[in-house]
Biopython code that builds the backbone (N, CA, C, O; Angstrom):
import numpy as np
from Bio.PDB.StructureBuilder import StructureBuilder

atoms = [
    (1, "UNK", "N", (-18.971, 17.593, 5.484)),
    (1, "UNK", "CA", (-18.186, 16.951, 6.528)),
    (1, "UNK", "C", (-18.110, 15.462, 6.204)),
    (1, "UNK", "O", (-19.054, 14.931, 5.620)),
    (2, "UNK", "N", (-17.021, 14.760, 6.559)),
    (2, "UNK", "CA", (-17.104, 13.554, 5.859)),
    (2, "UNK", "C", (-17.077, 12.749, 7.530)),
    (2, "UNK", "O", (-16.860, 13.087, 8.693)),
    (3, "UNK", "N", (-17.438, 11.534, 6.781)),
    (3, "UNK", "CA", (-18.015, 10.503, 8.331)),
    (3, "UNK", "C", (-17.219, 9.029, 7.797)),
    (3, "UNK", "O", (-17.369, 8.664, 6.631)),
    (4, "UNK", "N", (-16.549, 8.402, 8.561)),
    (4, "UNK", "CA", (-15.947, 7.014, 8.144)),
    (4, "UNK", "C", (-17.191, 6.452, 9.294)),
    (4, "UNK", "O", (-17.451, 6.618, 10.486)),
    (5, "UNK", "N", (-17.804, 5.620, 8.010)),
    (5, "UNK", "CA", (-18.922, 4.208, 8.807)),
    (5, "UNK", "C", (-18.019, 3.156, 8.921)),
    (5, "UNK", "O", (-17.795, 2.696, 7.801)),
    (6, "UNK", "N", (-17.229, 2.413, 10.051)),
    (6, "UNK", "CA", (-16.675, 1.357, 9.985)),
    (6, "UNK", "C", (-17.823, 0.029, 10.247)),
    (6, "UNK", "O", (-18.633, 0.164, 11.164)),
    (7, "UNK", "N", (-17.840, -1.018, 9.550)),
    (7, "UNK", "CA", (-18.625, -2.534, 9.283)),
    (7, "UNK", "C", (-18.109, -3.419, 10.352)),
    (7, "UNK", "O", (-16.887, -3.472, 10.214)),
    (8, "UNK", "N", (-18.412, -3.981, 11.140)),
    (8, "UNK", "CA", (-18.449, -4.697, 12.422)),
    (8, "UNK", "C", (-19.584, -5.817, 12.502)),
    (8, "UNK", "O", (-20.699, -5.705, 13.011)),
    (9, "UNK", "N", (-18.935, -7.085, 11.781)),
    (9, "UNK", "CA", (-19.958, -8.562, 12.154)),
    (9, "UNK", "C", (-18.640, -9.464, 12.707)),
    (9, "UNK", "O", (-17.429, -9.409, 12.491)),
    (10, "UNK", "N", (-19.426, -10.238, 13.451)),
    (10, "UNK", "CA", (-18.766, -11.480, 13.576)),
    (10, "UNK", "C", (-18.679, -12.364, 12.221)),
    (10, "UNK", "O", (-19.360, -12.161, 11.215)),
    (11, "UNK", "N", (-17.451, -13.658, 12.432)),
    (11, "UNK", "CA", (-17.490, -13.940, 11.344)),
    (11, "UNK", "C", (-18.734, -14.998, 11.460)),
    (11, "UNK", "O", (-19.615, -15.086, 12.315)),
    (12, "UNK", "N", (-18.475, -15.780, 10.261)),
    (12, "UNK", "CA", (-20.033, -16.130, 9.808)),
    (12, "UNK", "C", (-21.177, -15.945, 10.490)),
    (12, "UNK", "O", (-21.823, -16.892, 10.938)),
    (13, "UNK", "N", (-21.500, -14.782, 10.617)),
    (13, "UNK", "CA", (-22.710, -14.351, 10.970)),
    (13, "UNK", "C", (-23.613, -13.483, 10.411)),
    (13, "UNK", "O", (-24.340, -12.663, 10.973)),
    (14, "UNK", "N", (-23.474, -13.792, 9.050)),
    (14, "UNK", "CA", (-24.701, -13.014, 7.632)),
    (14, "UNK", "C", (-24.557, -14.271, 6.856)),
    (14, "UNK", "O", (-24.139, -15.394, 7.137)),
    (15, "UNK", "N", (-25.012, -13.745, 5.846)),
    (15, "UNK", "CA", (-25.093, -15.220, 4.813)),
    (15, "UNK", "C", (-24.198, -15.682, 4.321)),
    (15, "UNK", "O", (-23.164, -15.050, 4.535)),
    (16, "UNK", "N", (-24.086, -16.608, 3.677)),
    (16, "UNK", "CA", (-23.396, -18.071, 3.619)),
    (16, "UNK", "C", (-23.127, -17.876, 2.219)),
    (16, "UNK", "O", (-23.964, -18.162, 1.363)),
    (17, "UNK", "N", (-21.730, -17.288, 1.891)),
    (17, "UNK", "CA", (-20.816, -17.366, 0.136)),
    (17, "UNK", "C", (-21.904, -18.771, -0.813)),
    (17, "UNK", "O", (-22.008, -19.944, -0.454)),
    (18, "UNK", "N", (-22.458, -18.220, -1.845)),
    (18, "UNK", "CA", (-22.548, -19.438, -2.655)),
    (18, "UNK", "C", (-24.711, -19.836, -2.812)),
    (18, "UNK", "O", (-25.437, -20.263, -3.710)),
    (19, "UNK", "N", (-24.920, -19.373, -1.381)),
    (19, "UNK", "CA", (-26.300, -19.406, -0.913)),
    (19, "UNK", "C", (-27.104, -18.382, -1.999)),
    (19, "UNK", "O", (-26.416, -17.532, -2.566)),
    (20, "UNK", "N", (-28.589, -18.457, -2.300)),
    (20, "UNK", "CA", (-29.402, -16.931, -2.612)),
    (20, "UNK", "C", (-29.320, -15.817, -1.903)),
    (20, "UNK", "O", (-29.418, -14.710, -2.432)),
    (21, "UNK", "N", (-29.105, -16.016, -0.457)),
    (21, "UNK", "CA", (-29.203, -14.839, 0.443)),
    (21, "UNK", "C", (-28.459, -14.665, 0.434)),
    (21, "UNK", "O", (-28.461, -13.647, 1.126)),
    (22, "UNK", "N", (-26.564, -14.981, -0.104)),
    (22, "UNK", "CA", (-25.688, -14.272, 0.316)),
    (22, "UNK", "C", (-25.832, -13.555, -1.274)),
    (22, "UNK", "O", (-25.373, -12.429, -1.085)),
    (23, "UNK", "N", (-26.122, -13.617, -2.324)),
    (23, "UNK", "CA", (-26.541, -13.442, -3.370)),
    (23, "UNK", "C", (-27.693, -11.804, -3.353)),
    (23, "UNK", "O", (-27.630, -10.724, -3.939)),
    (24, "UNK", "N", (-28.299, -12.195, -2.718)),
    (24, "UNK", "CA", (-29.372, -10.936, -2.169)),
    (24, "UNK", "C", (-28.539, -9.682, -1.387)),
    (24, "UNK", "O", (-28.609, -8.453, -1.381)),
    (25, "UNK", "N", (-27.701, -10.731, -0.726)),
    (25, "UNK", "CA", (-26.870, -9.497, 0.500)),
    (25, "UNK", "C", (-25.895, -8.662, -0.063)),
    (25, "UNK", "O", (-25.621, -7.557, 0.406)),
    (26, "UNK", "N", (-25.220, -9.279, -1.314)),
    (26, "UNK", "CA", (-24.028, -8.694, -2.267)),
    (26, "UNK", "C", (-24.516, -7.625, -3.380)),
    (26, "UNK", "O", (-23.829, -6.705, -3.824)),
    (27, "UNK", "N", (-26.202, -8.026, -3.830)),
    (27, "UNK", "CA", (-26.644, -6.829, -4.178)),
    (27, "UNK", "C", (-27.034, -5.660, -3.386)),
    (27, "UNK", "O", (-26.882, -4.631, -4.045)),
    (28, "UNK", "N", (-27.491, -5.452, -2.185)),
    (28, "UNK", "CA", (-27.963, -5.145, -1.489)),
    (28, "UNK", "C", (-26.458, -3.884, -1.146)),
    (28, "UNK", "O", (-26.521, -2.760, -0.648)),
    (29, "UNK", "N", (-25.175, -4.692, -1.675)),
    (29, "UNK", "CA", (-23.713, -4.056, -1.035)),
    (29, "UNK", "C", (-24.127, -3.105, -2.085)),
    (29, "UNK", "O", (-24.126, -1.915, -1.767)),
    (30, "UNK", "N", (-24.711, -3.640, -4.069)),
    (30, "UNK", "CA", (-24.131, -2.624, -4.462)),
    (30, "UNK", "C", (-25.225, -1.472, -4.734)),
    (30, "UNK", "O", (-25.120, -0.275, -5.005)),
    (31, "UNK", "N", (-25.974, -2.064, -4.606)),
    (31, "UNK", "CA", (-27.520, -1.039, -4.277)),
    (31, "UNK", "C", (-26.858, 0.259, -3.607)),
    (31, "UNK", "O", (-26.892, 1.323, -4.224)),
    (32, "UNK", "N", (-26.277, 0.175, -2.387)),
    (32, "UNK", "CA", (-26.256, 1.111, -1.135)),
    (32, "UNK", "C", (-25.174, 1.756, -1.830)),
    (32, "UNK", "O", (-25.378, 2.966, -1.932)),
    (33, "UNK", "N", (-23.884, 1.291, -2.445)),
    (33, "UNK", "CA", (-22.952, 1.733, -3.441)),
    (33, "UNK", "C", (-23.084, 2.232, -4.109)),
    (33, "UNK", "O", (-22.119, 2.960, -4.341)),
    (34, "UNK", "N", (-24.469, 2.422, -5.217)),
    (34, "UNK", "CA", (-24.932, 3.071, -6.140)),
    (34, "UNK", "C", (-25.809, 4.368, -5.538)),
    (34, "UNK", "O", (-25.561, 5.513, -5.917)),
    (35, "UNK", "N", (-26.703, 4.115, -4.706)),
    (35, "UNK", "CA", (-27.240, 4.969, -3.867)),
    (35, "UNK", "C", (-26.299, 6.208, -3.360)),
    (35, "UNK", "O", (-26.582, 7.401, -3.474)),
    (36, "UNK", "N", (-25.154, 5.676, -2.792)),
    (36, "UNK", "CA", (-24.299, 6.954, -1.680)),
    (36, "UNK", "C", (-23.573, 7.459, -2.989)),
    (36, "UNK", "O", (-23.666, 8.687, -2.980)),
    (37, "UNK", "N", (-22.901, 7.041, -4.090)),
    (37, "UNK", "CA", (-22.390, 8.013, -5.329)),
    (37, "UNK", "C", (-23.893, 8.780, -5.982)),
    (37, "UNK", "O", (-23.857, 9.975, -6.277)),
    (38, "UNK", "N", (-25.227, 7.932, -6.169)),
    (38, "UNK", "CA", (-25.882, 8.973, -7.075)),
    (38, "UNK", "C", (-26.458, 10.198, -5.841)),
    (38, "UNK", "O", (-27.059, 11.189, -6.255)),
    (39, "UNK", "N", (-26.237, 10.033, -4.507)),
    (39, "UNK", "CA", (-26.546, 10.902, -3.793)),
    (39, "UNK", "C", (-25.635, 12.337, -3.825)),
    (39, "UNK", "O", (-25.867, 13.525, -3.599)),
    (40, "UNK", "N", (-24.821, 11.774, -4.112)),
    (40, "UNK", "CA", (-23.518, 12.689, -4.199)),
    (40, "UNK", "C", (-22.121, 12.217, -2.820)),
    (40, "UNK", "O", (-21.008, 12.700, -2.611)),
    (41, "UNK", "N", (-22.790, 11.236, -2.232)),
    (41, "UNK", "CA", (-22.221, 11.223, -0.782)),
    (41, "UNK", "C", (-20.713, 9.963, -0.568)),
    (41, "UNK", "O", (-20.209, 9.469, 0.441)),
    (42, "UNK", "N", (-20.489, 9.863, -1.633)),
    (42, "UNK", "CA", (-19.461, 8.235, -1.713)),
    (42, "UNK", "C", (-17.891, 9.377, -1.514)),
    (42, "UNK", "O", (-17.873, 10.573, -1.809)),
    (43, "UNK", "N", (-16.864, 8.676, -1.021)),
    (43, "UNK", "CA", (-15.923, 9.410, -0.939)),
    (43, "UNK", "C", (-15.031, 7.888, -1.059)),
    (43, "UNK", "O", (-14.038, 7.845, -1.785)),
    (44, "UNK", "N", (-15.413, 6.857, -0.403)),
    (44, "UNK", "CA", (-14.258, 5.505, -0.616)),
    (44, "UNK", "C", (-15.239, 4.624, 0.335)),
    (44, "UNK", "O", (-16.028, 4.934, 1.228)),
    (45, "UNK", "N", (-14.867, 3.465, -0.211)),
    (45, "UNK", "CA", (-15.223, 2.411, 0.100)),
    (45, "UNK", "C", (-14.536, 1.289, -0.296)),
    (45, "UNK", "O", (-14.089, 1.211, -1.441)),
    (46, "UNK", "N", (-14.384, 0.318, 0.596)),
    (46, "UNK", "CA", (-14.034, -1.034, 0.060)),
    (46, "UNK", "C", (-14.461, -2.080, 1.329)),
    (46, "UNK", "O", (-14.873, -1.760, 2.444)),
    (47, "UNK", "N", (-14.196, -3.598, 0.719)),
    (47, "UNK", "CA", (-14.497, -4.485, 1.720)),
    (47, "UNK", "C", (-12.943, -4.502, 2.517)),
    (47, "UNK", "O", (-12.256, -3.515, 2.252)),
    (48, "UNK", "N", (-12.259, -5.623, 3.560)),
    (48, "UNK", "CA", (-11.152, -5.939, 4.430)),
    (48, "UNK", "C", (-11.270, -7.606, 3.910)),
    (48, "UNK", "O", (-12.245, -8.239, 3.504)),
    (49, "UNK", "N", (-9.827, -8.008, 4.114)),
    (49, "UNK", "CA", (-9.835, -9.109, 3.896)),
    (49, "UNK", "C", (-9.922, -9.775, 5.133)),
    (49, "UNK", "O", (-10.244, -9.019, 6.050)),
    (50, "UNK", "N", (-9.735, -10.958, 5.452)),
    (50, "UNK", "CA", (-10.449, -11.425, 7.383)),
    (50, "UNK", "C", (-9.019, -10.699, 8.214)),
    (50, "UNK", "O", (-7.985, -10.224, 7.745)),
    (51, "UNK", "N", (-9.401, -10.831, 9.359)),
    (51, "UNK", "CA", (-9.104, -10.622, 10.228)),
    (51, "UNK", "C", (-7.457, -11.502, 10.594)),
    (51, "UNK", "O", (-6.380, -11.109, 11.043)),
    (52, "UNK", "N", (-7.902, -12.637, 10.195)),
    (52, "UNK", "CA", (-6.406, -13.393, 10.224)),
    (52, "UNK", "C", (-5.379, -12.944, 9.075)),
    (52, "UNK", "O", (-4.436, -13.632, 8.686)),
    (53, "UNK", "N", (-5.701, -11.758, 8.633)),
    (53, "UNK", "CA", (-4.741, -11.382, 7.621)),
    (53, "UNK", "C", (-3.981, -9.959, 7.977)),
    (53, "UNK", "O", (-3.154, -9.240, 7.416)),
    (54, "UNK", "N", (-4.766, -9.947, 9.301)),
    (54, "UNK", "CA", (-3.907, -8.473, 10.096)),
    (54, "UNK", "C", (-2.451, -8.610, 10.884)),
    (54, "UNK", "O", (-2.196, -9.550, 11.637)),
    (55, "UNK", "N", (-1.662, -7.667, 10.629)),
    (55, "UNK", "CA", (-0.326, -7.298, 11.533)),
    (55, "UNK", "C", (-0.658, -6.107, 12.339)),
    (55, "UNK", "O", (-0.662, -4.995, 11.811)),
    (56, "UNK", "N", (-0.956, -6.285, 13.674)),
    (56, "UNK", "CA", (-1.008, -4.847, 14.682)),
    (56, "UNK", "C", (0.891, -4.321, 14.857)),
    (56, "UNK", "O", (1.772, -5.178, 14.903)),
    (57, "UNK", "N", (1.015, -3.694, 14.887)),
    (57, "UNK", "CA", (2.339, -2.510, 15.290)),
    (57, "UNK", "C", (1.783, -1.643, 16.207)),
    (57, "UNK", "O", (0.635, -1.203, 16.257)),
    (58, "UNK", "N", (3.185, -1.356, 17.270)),
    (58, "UNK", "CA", (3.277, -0.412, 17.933)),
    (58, "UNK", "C", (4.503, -0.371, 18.159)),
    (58, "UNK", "O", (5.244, -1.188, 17.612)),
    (59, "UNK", "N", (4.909, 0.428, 18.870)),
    (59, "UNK", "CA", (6.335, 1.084, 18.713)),
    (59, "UNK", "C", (6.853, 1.237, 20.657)),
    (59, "UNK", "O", (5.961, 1.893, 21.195)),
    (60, "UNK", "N", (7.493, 1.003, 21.271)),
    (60, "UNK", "CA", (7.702, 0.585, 22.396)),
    (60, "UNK", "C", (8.914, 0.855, 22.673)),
    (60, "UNK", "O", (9.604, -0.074, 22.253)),
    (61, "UNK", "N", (9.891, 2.086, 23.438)),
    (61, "UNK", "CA", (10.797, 2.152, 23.918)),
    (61, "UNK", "C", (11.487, 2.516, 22.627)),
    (61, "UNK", "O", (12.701, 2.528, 22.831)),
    (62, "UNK", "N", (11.188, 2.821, 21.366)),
    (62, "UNK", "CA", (11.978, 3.010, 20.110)),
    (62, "UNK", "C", (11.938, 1.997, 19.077)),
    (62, "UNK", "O", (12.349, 2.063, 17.918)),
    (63, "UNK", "N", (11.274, 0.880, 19.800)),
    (63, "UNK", "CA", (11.252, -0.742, 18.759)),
    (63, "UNK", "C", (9.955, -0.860, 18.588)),
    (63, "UNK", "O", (9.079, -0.887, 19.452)),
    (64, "UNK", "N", (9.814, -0.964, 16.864)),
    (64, "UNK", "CA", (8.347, -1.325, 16.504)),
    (64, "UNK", "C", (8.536, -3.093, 16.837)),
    (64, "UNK", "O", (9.566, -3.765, 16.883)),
    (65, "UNK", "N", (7.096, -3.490, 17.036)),
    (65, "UNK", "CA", (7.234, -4.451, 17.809)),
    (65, "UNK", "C", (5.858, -4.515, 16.468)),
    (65, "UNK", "O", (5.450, -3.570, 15.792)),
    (66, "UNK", "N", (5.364, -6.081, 16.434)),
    (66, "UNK", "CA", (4.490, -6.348, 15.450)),
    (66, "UNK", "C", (3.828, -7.889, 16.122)),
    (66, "UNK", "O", (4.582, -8.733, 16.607)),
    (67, "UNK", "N", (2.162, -8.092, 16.046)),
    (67, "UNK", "CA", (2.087, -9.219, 16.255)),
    (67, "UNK", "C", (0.489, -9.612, 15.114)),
    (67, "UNK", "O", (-0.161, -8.849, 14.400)),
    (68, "UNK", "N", (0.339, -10.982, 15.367)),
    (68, "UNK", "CA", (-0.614, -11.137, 14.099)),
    (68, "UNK", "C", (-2.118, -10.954, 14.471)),
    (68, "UNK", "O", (-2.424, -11.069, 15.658)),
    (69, "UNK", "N", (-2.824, -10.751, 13.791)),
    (69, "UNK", "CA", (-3.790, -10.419, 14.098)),
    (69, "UNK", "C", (-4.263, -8.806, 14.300)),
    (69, "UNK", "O", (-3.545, -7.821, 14.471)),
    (70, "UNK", "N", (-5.731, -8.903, 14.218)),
    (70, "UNK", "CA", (-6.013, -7.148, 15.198)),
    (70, "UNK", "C", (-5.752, -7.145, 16.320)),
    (70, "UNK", "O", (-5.450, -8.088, 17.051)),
    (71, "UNK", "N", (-5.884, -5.713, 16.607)),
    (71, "UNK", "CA", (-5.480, -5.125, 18.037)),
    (71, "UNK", "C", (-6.527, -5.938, 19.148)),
    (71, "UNK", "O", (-6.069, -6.585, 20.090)),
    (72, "UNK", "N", (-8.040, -5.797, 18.877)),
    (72, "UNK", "CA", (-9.072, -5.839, 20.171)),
    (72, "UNK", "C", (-9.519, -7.662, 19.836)),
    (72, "UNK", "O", (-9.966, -7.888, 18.712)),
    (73, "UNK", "N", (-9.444, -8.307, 20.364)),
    (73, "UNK", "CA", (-9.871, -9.728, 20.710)),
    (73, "UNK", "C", (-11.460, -9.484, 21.009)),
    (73, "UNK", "O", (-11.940, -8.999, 22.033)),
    (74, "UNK", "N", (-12.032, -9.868, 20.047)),
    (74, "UNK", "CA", (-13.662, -9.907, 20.213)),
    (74, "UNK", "C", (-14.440, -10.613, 19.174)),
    (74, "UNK", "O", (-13.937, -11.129, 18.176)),
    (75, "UNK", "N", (-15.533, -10.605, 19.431)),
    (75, "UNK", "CA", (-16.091, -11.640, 18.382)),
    (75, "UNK", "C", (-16.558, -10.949, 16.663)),
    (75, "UNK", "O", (-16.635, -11.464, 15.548)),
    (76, "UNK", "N", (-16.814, -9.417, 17.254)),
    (76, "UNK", "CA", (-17.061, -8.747, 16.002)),
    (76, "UNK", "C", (-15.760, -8.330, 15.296)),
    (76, "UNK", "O", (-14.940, -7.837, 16.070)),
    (77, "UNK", "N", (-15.284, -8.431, 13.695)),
    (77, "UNK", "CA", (-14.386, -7.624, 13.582)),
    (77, "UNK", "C", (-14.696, -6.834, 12.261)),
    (77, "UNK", "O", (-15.399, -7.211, 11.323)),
    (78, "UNK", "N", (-13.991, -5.615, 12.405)),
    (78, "UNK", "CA", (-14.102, -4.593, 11.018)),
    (78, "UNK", "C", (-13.471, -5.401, 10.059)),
    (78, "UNK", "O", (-12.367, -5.943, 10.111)),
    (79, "UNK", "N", (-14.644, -5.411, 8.844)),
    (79, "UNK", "CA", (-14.669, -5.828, 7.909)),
    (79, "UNK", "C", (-14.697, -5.325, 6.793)),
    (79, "UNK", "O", (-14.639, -5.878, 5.695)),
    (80, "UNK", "N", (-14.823, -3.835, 7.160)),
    (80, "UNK", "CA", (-15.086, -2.990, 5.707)),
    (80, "UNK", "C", (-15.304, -1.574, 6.068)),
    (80, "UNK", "O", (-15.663, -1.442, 7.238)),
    (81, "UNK", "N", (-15.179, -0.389, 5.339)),
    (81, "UNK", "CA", (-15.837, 0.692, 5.685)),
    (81, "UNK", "C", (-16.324, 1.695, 4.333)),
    (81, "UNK", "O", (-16.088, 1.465, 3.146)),
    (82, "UNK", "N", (-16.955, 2.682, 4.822)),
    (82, "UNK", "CA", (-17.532, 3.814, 3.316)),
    (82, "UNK", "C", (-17.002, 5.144, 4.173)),
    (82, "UNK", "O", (-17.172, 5.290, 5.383)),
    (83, "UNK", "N", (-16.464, 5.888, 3.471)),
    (83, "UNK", "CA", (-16.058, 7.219, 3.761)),
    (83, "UNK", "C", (-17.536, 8.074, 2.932)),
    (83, "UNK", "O", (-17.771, 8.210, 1.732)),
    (84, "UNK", "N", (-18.232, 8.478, 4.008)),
    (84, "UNK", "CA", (-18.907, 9.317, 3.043)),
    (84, "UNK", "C", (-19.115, 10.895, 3.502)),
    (84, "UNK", "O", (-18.751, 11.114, 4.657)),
    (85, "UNK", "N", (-19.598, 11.927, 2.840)),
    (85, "UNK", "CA", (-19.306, 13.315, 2.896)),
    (85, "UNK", "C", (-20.547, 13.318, 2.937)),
    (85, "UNK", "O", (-21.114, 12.976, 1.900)),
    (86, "UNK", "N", (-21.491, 13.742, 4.264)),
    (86, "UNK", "CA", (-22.984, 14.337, 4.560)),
    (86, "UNK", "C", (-22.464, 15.472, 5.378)),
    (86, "UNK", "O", (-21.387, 15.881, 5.813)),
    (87, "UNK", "N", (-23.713, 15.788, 5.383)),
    (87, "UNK", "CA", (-23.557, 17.170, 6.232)),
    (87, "UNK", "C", (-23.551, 17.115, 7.498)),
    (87, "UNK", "O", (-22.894, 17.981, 8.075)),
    (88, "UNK", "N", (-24.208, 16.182, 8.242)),
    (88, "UNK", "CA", (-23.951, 16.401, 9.178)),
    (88, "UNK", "C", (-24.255, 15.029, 9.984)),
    (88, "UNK", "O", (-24.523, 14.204, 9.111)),
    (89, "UNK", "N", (-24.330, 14.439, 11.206)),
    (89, "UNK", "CA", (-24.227, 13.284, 12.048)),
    (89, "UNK", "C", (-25.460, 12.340, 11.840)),
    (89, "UNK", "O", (-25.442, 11.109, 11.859)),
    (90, "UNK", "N", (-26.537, 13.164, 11.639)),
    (90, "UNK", "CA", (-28.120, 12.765, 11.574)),
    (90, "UNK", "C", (-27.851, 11.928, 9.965)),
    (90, "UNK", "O", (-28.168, 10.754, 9.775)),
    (91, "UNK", "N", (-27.424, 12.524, 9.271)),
    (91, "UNK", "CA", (-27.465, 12.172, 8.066)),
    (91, "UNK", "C", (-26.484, 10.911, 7.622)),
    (91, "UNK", "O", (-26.749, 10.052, 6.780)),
    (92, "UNK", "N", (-25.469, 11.014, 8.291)),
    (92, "UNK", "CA", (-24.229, 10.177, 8.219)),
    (92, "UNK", "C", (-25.420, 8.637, 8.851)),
    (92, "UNK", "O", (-25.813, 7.686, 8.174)),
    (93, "UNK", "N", (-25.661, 8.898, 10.119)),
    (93, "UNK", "CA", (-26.350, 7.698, 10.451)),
    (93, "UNK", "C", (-28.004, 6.843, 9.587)),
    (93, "UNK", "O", (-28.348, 5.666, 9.691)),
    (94, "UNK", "N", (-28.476, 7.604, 9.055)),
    (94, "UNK", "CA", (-29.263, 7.817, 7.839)),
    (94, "UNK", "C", (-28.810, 6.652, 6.947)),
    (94, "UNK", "O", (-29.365, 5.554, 6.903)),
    (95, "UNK", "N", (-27.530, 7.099, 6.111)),
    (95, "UNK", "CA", (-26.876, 6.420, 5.613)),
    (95, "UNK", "C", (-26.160, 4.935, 6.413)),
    (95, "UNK", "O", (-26.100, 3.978, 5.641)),
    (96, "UNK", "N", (-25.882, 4.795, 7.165)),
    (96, "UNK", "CA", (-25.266, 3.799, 7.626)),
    (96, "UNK", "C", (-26.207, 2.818, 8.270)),
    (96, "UNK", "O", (-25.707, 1.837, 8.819)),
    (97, "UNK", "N", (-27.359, 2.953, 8.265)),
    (97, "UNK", "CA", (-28.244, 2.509, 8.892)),
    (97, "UNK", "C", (-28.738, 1.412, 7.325)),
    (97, "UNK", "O", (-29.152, 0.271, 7.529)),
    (98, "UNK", "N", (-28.623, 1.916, 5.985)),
    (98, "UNK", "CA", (-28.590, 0.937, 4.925)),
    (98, "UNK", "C", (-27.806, 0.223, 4.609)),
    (98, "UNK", "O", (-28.044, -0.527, 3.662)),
    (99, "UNK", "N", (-26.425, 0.170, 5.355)),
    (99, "UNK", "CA", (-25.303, -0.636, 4.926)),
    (99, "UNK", "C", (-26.129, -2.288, 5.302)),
    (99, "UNK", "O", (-26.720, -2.538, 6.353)),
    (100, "UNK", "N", (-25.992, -3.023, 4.394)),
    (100, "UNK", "CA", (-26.607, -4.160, 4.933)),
    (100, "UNK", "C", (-26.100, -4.997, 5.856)),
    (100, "UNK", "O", (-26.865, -5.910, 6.166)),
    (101, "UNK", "N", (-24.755, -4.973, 6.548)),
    (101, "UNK", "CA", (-24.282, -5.551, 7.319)),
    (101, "UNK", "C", (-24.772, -4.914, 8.895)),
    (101, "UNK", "O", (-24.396, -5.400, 9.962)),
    (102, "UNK", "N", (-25.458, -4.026, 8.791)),
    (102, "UNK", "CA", (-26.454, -3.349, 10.207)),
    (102, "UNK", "C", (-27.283, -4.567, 10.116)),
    (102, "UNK", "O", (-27.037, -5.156, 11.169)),
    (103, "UNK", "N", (-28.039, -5.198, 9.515)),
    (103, "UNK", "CA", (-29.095, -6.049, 10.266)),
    (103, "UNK", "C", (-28.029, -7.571, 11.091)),
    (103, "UNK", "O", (-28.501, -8.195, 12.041)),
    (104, "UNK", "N", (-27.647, -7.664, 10.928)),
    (104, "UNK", "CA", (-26.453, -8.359, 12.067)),
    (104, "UNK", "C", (-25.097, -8.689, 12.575)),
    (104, "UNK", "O", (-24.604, -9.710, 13.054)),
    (105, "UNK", "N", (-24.395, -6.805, 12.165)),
    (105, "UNK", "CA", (-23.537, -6.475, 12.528)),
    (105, "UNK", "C", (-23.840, -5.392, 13.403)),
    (105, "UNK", "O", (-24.911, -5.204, 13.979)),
    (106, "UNK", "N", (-22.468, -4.465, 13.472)),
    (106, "UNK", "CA", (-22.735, -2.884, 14.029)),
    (106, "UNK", "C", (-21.977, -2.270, 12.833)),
    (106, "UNK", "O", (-21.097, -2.704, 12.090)),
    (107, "UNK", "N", (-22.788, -0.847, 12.941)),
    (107, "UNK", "CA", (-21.900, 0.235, 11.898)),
    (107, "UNK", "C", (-21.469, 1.077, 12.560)),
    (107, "UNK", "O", (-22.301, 1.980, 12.651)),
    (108, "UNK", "N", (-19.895, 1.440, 13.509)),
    (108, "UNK", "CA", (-19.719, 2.426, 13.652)),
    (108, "UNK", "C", (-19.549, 3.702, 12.511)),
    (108, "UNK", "O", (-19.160, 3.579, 11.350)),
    (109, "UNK", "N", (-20.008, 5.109, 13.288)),
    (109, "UNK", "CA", (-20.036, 5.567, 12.569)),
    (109, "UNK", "C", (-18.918, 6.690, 12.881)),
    (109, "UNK", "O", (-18.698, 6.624, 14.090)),
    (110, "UNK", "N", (-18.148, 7.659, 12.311)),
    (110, "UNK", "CA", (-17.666, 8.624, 13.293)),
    (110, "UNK", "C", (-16.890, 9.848, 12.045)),
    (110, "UNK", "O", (-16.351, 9.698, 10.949)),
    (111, "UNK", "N", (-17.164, 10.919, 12.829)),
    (111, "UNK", "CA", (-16.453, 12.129, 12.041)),
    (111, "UNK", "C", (-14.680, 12.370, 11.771)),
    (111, "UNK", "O", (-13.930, 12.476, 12.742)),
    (112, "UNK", "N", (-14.278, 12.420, 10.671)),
    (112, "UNK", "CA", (-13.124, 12.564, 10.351)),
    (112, "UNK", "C", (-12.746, 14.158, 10.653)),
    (112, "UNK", "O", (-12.994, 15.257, 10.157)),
    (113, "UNK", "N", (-12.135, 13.711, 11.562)),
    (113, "UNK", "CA", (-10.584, 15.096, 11.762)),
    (113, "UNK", "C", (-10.252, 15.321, 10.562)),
    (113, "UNK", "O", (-9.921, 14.610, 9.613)),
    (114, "UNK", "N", (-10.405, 16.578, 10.758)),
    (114, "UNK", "CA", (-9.393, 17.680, 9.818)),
    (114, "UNK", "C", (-8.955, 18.997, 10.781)),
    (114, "UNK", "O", (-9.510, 19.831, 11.496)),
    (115, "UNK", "N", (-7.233, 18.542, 10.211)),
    (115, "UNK", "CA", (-6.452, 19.176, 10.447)),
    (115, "UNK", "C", (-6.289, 20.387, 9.934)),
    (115, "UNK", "O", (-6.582, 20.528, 8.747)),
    (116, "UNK", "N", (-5.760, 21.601, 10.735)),
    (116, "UNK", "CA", (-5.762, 23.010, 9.679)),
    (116, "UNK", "C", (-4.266, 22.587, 9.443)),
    (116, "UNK", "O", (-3.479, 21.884, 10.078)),
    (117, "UNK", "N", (-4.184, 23.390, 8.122)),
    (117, "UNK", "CA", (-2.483, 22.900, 7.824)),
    (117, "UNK", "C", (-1.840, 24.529, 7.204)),
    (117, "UNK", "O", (-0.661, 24.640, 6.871)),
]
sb = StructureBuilder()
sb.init_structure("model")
sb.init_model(0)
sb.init_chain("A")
sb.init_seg("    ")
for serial, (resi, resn, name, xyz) in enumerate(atoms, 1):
    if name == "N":
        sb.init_residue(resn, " ", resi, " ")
    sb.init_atom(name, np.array(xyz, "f"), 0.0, 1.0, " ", f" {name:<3s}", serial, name[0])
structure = sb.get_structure()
């Protein structure tokens, strides 16, 4: 069953581009990267570029309508996510619980729909 962990920090609120600890924290990305493929469990991953680089759409009366930014106004924003394939919820959180952006972000975590086709 596959699980999308979505990455949720505020901005500058982990370490500091350029610092040792942000240095520590970027291995730490590929540690957990290397970990969820030699587990067998990687399906996709990547980082997001900020937040000021989003267009929300919706569609209204027949007119897509577009404005800048994300949808939810808050201080945390998704920054990244890992698609990974565990078996089951216990395990998915297991995993997401090493993403290093959990010690002062949030990781949602949640099961991907599948459709019968």
């Amino acid at each position: 069953m596959q699980f999308m962990c979505l990455i949720y920090s505020a901005p500058n609120s982990g370490p500091k581009p350029g610092t040792p600890e942000f240095g520590m924290f970027m291995k730490g990305y590929g540690d957990f990267t290397q970990t969820v493929k030699a587990d067998g469990k990687f399906v996709a991953g990547d980082a997001l570029q900020g937040a000021d680089t989003a267009t929300t759409v919706s569609v209204r009366a027949g007119k897509a309508e577009t404005i800048d930014g994300p949808f939810a106004e808050t201080k945390e924003q998704l920054g990244g996510y890992y698609l990974l394939d565990c078996t089951d919820m216990d395990e998915a959180l297991k995993y997401a619980a090493m993403i290093p952006s959990s010690e002062f972000g949030r990781i949602e975590v949640r099961p991907v729909m599948v459709w019968d086709t």
